[in-house]
C-alpha positions in Angstrom: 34.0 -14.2 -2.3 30.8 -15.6 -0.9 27.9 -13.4 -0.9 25.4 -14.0 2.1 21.4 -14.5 1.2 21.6 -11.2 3.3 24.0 -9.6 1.1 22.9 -10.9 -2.4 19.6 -8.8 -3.1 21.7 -5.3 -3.0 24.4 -6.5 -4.9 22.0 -8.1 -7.4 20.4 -4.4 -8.2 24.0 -2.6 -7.7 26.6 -5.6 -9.0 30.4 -4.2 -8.9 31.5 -3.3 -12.5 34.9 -3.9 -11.7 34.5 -7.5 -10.8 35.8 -10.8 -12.6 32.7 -12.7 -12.3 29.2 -13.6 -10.5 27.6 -17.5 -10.2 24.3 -17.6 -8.6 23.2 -21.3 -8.1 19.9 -22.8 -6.8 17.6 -25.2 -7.3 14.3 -23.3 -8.6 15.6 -22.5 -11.8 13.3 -19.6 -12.0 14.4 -17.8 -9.0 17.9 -18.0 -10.9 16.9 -16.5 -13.9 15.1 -13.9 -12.6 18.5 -12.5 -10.4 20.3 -13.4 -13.3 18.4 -11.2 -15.7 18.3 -8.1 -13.0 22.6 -8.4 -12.3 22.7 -8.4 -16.2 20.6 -6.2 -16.2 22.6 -3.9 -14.0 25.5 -3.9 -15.5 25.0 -3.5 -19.6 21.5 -1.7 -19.2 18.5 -2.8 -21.3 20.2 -1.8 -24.2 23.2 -4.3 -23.7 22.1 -7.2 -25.4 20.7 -5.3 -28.6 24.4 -4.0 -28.7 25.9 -7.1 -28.9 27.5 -6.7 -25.3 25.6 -9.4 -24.0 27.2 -13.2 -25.1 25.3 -16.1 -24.1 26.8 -19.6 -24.1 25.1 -22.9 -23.3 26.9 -25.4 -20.8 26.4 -28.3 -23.7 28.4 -25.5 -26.1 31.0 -24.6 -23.9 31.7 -28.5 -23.0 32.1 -29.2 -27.1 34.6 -25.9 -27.4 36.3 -24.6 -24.0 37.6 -21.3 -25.9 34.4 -20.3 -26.0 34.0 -18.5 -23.0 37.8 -17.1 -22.7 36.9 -16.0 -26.8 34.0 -14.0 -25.0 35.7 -12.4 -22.4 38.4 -10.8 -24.5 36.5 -9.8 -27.9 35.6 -6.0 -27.8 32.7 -5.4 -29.7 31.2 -2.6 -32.0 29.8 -0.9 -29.2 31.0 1.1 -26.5 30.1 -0.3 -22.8 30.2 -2.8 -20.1 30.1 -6.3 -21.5 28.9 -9.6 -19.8 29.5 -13.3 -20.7 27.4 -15.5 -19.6 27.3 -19.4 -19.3 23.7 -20.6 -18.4 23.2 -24.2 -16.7 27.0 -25.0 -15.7 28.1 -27.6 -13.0 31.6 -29.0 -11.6 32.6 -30.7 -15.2 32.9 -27.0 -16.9 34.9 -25.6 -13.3 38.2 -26.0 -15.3 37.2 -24.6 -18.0 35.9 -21.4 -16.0 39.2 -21.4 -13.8 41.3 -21.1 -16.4 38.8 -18.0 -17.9 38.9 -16.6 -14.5 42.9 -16.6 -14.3 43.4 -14.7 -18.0 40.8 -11.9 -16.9 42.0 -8.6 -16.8 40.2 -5.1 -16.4 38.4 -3.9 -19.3 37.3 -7.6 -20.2 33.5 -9.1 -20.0 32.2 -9.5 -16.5 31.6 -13.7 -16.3 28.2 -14.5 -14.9 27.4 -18.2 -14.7 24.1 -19.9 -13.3 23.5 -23.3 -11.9 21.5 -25.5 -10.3 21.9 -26.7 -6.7 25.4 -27.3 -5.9 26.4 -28.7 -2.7 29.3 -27.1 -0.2 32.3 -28.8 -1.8 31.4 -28.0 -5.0 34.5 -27.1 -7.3 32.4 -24.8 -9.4 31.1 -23.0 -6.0 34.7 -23.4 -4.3 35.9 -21.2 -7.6 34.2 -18.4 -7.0 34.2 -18.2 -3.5 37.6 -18.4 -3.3 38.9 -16.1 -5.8 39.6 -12.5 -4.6 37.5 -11.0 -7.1 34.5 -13.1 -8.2 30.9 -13.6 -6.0 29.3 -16.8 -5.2 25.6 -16.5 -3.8 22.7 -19.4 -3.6 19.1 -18.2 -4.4 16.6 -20.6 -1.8 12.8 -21.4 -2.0 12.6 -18.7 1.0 10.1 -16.2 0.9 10.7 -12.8 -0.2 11.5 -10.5 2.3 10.1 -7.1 2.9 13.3 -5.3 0.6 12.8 -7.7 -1.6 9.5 -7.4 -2.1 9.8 -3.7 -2.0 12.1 -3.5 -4.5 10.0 -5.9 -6.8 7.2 -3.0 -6.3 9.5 -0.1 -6.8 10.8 -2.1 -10.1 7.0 -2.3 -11.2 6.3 1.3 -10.2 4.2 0.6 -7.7 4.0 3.3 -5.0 0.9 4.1 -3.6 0.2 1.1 -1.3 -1.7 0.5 1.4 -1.0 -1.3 5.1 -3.4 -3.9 4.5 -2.7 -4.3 0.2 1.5 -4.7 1.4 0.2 -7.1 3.9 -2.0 -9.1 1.1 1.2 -8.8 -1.7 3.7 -10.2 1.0 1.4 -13.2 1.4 0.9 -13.4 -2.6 4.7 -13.4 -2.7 4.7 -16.4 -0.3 2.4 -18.4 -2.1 3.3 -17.8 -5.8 6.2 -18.5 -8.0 8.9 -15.5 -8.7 7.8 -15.4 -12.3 3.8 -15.5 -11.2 4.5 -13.0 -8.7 6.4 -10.1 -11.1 3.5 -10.4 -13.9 1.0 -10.0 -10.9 2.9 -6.5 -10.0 3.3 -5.7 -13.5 -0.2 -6.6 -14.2 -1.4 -4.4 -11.2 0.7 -1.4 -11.9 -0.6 -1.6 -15.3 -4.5 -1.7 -13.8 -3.4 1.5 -11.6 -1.9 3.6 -14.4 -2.7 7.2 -13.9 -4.1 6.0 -10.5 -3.4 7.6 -8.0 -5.6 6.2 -4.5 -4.0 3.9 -2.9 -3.5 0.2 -4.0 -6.8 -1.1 -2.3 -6.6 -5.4 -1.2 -9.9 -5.8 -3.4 -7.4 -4.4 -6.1 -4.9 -6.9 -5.3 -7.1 -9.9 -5.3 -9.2 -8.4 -8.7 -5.1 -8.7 -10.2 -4.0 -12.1 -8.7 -3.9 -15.0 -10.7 -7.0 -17.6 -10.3 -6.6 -20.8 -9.9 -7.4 -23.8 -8.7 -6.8 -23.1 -4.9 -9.0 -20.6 -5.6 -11.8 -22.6 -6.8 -11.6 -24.8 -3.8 -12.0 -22.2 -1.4 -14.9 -21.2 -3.6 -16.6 -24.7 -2.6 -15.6 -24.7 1.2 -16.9 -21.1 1.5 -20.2 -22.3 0.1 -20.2 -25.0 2.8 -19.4 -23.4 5.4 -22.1 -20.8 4.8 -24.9 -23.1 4.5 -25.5 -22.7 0.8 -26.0 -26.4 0.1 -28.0 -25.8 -3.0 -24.9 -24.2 -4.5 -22.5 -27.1 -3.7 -23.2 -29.2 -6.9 -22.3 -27.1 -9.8 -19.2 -25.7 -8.5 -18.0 -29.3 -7.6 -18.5 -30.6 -11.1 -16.7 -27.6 -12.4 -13.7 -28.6 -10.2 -14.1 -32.2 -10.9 -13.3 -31.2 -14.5 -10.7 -29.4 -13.7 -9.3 -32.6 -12.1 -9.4 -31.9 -8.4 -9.8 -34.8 -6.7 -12.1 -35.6 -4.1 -8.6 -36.3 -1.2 -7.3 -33.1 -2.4 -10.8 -31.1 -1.3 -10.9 -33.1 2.0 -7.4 -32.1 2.8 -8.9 -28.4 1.8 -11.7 -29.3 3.8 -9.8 -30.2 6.8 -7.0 -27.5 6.7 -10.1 -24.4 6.5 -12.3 -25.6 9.2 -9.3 -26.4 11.8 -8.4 -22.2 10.5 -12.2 -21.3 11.8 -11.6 -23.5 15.0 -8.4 -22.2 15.6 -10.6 -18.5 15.0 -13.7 -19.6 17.0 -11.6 -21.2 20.1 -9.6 -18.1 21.3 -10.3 -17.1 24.2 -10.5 -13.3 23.7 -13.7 -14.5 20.7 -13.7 -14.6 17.2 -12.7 -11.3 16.7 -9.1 -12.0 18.7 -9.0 -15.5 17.0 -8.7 -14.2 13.6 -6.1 -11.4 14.3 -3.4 -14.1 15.4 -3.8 -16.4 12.2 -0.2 -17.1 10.5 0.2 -16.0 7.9 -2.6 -13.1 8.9 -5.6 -12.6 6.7 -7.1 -9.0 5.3 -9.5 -7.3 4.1 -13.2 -9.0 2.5 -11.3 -12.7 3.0 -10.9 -12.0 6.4 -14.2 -10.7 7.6 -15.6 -13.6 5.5 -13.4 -16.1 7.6 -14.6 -14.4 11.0 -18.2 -14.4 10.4 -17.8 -18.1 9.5 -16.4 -19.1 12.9 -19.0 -16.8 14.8 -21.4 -18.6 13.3 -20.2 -22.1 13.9 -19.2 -21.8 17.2 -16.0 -23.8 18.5 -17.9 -27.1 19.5 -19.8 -27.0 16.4 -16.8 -26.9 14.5 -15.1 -30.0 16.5 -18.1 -32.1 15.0 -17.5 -31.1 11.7 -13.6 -32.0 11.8 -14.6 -35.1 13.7 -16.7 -36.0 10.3 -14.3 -34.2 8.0 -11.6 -37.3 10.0 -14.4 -39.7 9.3 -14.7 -39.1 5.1 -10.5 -38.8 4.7 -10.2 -42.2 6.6 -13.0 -43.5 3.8 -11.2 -41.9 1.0 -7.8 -43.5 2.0 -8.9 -46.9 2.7 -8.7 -49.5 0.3 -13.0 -49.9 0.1 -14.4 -49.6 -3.3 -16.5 -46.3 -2.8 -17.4 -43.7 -5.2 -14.9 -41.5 -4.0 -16.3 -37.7 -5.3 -19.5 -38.8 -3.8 -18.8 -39.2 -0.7 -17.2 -36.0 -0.6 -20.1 -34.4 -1.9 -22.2 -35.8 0.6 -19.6 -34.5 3.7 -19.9 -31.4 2.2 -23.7 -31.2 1.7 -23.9 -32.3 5.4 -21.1 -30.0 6.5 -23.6 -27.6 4.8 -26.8 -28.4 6.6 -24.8 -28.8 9.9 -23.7 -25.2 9.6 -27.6 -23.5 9.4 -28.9 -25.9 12.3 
């Protein structure tokens, strides 16, 4: 049976004990692991794998030995409970080998869960599960979280107390970092909130998030943007060391001053401008952003992409020019530009 990406997240916390099997296929290979763990999860308990009710097999393994998996479906082990095999990394070559598990399952056996990566619509190994009246098929895509996913996440975490704006800031979090990144933020917050209990603030939510370099870069355009041209060289060797390159801060250049002219352009003012950015902005980041484009004004801003233009079309050609320079000096003139 094929689950839909609808369908998949409540079956992934609540999986059916009674069923044959479960493959959950997809590309980002850390997306799969995490469902993976949380349907295993579901069905032995954490205790499951320190009771042995847990057998893992390799796709390389079960290629060398094809009773492998059939082996771990039918062995009862030491402990009382729920039992899951699992074959990690599989693709069409082992679907044979699975349909012939599959066919000599009967109640009381291991539950089969296998992972893959992507696997196209006429895939035999996809085509097996979907097909048979008692195993689930479900793809995991690079889509954003939704809101009950990222709910449940939070609940997971124990994460309760949350404010309008701090959801708001973790939903775009969620967008922009990895599944992996994104749990240890929660876990790292709800570990900064223990025996908290105001409100998860946004300042509390950015304090938790992981830096990077993203967040450097902003750090350099804010400066500009600001007029604080005397702070513009230290920060840029710092990145330079980090090995951001002087394209990648124009394109960062480009992309934050078209967000203030967007801001600064709208008809209702800044303060309307700002409310209809996508995805929105909150809290300190936001007021930050608004005062910015007040500041600048709308034509203002249209000179500054109109030299911001000028240094990308410099950096791409094919002149010999010390590249990091000449972004340092649109910068410190973006800078200068921005207090006249």
């Amino acid at each position: 049976m094929k689950l839909s990406t609808r369908e998949a997240p409540g079956y992934f916390a609540k999986p059916n004990p009674e069923a044959t099997g479960l493959l959950i296929y997809g590309g980002d290979a850390m997306r799969v692991a995490l469902r993976r763990q949380e349907v295993i999860r579901a069905l032995i308990g954490e205790s499951g794998a320190d009771e042995m009710r847990l057998t893992r097999i390799a796709a390389a393994d079960l290629r060398k030995d094809t009773a492998l998996l059939n082996d771990a479906i039918k062995t009862q082990g030491f402990f009382p409970g729920p039992r899951v095999a699992f074959v990690e990394d599989a693709g069409d070559g082992l679907a044979e080998t699975i349909g012939t598990a599959l066919e000599d399952w009967a109640p009381g056996d291991a539950q089969v869960i296998v992972t893959a990566g992507s696997l196209a619509a006429r895939s035999k190994l996809r085509k097996l599960f979907e097909d048979h009246a008692n195993a689930y098929a479900t793809g995991i895509y690079d889509d954003p979280p939704s809101r009950a996913e990222i709910e449940a996440a939070l609940s997971q975490a124990g994460l309760k107390n949350i404010s309008t704006d701090a959801m708001a800031s973790l939903t775009d979090l969620s967008r922009v970092l990895d599944p992996g990144d994104f749990r240890q933020t929660l876990e790292k917050i709800a570990l900064y909130k223990l025996g908290d209990e105001t409100p998860l603030s946004v300042d509390e939510v950015e304090l938790s998030a992981p830096a990077s370099v993203e967040a450097g870069i902003d750090d350099v355009l804010h400066i500009a943007a600001e007029g604080k041209a005397h702070e513009l060289g230290p920060v840029l060797r710092r990145l330079e060391a980090q090995g951001v390159g002087p394209v990648g801060l124009c394109i960062g250049a480009l992309r934050h001053f078209k967000m203030l002219h967007r801001v600064a352009s709208d008809p209702g003012g800044a303060g309307a401008g700002i409310g209809k950015l996508r995805p929105p902005v909150f809290g300190p980041r936001r007021d930050r952003l608004q005062r910015q484009a007040s500041a600048w004004g709308m034509q203002k801003l249209e000179r500054a992409l109109a030299l911001l233009l000028d240094t990308d079309l410099t950096l791409r050609s094919t002149a010999n020019v010390p590249e990091m320079a000449v972004m340092e000096r649109a910068l410190l003139r973006l800078a200068w530009m921005g207090r006249r």
